[in-house]
C-alpha positions in Angstrom: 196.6 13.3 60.2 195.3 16.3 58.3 197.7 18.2 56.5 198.0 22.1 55.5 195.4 21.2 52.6 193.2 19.6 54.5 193.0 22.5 57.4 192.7 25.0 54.0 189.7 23.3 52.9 187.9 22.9 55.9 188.0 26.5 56.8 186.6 26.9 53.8 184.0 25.0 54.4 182.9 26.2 57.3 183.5 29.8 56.6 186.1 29.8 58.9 188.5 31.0 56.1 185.8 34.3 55.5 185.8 34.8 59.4 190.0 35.3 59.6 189.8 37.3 56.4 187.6 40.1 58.0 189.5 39.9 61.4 192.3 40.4 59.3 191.0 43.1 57.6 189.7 44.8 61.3 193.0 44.1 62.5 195.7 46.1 59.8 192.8 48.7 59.2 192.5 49.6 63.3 192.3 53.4 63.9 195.6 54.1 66.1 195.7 57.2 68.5 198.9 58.8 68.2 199.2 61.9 70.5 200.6 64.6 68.4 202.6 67.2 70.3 203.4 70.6 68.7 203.8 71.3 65.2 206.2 67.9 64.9 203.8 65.6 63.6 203.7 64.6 60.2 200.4 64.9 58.2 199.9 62.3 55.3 198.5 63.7 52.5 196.0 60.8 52.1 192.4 60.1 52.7 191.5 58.0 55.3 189.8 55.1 52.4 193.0 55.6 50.3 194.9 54.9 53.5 192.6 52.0 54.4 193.1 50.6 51.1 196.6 51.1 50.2 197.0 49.1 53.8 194.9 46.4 52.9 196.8 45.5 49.4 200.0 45.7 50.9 199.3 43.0 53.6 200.5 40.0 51.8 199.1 37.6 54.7 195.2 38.7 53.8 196.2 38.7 50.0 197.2 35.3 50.6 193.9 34.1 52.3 191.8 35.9 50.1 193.5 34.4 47.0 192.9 30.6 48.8 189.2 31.7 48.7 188.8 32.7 45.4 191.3 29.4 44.3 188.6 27.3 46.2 185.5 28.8 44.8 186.6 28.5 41.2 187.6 24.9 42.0 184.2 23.6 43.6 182.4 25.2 40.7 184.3 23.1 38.1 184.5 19.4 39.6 182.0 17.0 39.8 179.3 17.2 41.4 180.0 13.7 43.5 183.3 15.3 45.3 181.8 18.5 46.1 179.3 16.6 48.0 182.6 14.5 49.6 183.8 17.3 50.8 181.0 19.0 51.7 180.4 15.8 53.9 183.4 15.6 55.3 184.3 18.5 56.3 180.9 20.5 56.6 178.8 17.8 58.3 182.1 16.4 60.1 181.1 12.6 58.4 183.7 10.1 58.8 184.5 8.2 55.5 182.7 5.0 55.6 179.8 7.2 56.3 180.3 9.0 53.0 180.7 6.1 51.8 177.3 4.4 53.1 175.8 7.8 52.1 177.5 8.0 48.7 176.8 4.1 47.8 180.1 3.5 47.1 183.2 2.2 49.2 185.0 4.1 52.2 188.3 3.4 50.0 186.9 5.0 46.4 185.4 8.2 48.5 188.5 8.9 49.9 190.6 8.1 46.7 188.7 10.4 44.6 189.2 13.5 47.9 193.2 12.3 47.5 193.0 12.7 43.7 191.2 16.4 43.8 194.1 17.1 46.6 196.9 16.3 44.4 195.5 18.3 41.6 195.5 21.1 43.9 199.1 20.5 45.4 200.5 19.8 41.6 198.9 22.7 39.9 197.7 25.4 41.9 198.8 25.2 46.2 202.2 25.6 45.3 202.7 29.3 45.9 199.0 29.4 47.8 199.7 26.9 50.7 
């Protein structure tokens, strides 16, 4: 069964992760028509891109997402070049682990070993405020 980590990386794979980022971003930055009657309505004394931006670093959900991304982009450029392909193959190209295996020339049990390993990195070092 595929846990939060496992749902976090394969967004990320597939650019699923960029995709609810930017509808994120659409969604808190929406222009909303307010009908102002009389001389009630309260003018902020802000441009609209201050505005825009001051919304978008207070949402904590898209800070949160767009932390995971940067957290997963440092982390594929520092390991090995054998688990990014893993992972790339397993979540990417969908592969099922003795395929990665056969692929890989090494066991199912090792392939999946070394994703576990690079998970519990994640989970003990850096997930624990991002997942």
């Amino acid at each position: 069964m595929a846990d939060k980590l496992d749902l976090l990386i394969s967004d990320y794979m597939t650019g699923m992760l960029q995709v609810k980022i930017n509808s994120r971003e659409l969604w808190i930055t929406r222009q909303k028509n307010e009908e102002r009657i009389g001389s009630s309505g309260t003018s902020s004394n802000l441009a609209p891109q201050e505005r825009r931006m001051l919304i978008l670093e207070e949402d904590t959900k898209l800070q949160k997402m767009k932390d995971q991304q940067r957290v997963l982009t440092e982390l594929l450029g520092t390991v090995s070049s054998e688990i990014r392909t893993i992972i790339t193959l397993r979540f990417k190209e969908k592969k099922q682990w003795w395929q990665i295996g056969a692929r890989l020339y090494m066991d199912e049990r090792t392939a999946r070993r070394k994703y576990e390993n690079l998970k519990e990195l994640l989970r003990d070092s850096l997930w624990r405020d991002l997942v």
